[in-house]
N, CA, C and O atoms as a MOPAC input file, in Angstrom:
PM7 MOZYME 1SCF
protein

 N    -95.25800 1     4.25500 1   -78.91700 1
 C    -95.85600 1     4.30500 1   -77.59600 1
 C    -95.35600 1     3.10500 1   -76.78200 1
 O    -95.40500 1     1.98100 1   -77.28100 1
 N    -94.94700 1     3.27700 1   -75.72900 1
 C    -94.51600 1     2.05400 1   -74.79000 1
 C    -95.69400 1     1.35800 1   -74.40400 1
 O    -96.79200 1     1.86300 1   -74.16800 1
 N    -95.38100 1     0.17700 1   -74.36000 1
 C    -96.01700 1    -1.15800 1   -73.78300 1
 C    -96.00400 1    -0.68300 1   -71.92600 1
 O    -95.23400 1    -0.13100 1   -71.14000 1
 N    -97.51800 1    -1.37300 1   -71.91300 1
 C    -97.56500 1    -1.41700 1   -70.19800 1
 C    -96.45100 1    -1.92800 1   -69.10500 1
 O    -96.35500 1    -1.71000 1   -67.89700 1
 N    -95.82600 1    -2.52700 1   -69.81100 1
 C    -94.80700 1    -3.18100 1   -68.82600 1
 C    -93.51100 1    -2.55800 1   -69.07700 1
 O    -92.51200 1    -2.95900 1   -68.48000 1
 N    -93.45300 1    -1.41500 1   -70.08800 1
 C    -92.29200 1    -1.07800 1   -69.79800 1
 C    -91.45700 1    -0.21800 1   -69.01300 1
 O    -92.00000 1     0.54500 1   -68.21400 1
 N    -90.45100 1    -0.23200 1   -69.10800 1
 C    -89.89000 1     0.29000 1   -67.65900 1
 C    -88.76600 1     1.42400 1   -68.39000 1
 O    -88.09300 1     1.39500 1   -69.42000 1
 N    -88.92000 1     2.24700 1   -67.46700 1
 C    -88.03900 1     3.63800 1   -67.94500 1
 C    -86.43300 1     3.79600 1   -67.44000 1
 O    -86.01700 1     3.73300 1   -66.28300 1
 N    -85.78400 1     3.98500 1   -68.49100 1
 C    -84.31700 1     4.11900 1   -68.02000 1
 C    -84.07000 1     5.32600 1   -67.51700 1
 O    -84.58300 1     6.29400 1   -68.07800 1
 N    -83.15600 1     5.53400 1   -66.24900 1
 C    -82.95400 1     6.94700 1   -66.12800 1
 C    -81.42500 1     7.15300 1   -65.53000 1
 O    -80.86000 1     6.12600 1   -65.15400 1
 N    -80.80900 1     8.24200 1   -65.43100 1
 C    -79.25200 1     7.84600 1   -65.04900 1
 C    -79.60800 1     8.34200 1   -63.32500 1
 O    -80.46100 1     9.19300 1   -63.07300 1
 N    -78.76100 1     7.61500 1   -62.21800 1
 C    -79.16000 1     7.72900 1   -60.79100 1
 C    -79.21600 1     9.13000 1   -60.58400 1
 O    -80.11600 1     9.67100 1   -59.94200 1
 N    -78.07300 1     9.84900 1   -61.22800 1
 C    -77.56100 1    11.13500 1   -60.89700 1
 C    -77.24800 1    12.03600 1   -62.10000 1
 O    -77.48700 1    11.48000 1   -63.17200 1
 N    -76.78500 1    13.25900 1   -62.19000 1
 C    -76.97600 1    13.90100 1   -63.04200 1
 C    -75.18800 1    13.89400 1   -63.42800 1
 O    -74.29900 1    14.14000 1   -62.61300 1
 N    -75.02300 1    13.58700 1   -64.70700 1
 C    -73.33800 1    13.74100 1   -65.21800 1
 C    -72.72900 1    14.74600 1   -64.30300 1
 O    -73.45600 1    15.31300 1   -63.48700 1
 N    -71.64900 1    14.97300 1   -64.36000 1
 C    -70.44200 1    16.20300 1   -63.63600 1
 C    -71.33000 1    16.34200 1   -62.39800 1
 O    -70.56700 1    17.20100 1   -61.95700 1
 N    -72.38400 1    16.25000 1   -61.32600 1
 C    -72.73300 1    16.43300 1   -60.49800 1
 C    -71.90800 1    17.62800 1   -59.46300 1
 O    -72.19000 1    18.74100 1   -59.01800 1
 N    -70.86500 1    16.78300 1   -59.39000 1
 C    -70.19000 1    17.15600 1   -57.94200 1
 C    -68.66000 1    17.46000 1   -58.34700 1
 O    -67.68600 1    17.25700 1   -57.62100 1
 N    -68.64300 1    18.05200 1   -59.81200 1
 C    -67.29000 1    18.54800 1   -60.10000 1
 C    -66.94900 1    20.00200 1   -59.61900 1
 O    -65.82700 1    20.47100 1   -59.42800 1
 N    -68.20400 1    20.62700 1   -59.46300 1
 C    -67.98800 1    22.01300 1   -59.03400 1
 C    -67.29900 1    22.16200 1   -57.51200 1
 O    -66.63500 1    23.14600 1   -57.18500 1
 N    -67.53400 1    21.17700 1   -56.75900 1
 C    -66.67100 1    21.09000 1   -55.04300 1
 C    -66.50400 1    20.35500 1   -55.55500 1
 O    -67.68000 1    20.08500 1   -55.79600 1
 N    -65.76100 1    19.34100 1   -56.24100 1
 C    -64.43400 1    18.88800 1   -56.71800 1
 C    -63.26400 1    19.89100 1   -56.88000 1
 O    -62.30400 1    19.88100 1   -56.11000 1
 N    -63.36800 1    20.64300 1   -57.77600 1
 C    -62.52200 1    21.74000 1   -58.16200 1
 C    -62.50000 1    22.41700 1   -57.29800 1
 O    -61.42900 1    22.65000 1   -56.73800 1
 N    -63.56300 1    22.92400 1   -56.91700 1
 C    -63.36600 1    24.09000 1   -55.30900 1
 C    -62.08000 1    23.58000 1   -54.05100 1
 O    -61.16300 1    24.15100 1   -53.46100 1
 N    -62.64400 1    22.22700 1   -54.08600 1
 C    -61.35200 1    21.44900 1   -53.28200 1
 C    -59.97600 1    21.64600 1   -53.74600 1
 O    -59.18300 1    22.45600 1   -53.26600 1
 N    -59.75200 1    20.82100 1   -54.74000 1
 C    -58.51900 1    20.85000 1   -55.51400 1
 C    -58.14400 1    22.71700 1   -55.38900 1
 O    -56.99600 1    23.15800 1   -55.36000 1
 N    -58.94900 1    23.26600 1   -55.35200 1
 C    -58.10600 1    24.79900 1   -55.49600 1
 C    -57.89300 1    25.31200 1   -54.23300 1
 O    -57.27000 1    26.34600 1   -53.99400 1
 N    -58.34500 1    24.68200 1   -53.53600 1
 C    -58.28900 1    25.09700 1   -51.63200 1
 C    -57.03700 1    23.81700 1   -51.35200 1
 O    -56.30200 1    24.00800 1   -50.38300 1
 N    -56.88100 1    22.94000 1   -51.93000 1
 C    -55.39500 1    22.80100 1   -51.62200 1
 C    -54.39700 1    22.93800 1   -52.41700 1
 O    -53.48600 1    22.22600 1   -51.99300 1
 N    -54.12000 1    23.43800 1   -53.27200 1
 C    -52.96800 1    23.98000 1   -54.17800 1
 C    -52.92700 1    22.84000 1   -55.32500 1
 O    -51.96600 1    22.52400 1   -56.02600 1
 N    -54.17400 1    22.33900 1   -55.31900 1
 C    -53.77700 1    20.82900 1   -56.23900 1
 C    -54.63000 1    21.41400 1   -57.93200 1
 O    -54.97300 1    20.64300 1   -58.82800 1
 N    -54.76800 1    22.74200 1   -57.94400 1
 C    -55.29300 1    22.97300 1   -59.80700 1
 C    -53.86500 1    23.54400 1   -60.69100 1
 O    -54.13200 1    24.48600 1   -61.43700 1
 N    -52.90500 1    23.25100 1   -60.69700 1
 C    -52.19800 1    23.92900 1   -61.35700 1
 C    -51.85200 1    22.88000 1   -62.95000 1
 O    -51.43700 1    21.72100 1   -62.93800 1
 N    -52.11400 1    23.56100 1   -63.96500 1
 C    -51.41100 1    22.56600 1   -65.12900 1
 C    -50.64700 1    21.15400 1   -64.66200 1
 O    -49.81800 1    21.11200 1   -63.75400 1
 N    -51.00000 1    20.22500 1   -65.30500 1
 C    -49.99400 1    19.24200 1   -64.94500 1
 C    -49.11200 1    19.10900 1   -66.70600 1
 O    -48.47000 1    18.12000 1   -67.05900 1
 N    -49.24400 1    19.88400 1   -67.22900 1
 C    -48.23400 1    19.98200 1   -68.82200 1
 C    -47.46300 1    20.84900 1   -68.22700 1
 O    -47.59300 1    21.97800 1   -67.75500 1
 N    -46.10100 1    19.58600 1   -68.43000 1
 C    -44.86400 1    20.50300 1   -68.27300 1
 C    -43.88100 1    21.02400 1   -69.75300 1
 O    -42.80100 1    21.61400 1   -69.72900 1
 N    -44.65800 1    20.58500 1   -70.95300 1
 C    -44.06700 1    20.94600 1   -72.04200 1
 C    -44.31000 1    22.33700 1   -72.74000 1
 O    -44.91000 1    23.35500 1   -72.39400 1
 N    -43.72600 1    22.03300 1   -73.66400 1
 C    -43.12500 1    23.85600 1   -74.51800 1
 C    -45.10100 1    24.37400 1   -74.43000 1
 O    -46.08300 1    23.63300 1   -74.42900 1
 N    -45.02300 1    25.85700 1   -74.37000 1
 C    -46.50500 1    26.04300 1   -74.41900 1
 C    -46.06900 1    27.04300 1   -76.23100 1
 O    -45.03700 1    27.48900 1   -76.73200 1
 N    -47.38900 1    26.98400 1   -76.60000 1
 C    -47.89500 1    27.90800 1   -78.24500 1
 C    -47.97400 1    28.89200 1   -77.57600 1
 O    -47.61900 1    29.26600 1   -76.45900 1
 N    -48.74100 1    29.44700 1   -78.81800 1
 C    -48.97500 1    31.04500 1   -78.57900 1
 C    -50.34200 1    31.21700 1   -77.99000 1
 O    -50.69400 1    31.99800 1   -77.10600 1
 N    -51.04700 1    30.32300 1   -78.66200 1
 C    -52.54700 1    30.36700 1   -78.20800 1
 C    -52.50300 1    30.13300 1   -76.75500 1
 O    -53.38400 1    30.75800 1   -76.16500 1
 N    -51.51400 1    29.20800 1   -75.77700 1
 C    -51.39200 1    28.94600 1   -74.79700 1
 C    -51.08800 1    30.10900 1   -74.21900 1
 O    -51.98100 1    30.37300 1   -73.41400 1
 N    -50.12700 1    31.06600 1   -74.24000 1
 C    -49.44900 1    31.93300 1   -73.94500 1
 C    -50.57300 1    33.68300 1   -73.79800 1
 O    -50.82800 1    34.48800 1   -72.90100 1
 N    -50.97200 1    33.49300 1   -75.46600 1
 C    -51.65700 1    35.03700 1   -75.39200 1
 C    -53.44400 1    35.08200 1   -74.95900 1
 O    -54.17100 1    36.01200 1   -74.61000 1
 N    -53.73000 1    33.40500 1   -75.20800 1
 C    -55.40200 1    33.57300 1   -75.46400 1
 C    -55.72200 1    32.59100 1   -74.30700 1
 O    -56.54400 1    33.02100 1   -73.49800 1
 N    -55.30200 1    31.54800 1   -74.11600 1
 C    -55.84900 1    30.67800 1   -72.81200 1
 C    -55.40900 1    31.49800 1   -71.10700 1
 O    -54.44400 1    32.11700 1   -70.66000 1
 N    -56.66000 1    31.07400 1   -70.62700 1
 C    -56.49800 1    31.93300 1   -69.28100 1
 C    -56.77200 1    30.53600 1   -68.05400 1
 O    -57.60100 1    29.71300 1   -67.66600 1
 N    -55.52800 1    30.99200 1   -67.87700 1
 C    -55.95500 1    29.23400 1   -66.63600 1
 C    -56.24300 1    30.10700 1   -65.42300 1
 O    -56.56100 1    29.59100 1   -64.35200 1

């Protein structure tokens, strides 16, 4: 049980907040595309969906 004087930690804001119009941005200016310019797998190729 906390003591009367203690004081509660809390974070200001909530993690990833504002990644969702982050990304919305970045895709309204042409700026989401892979930045890996190396050999891609198979898993890259048949199963990942960018």
């Amino acid at each position: 049980m906390p003591s009367d004087d203690a004081q509660p930690v809390e974070p200001i804001r909530q993690s990833r907040q504002e990644w969702k119009q982050a990304f919305a941005q970045m895709h309204e200016a042409g700026d989401d595309e892979p930045i890996l310019d190396g050999p891609t797998t198979e898993f890259d190729e048949e199963e990942w969906a960018w």
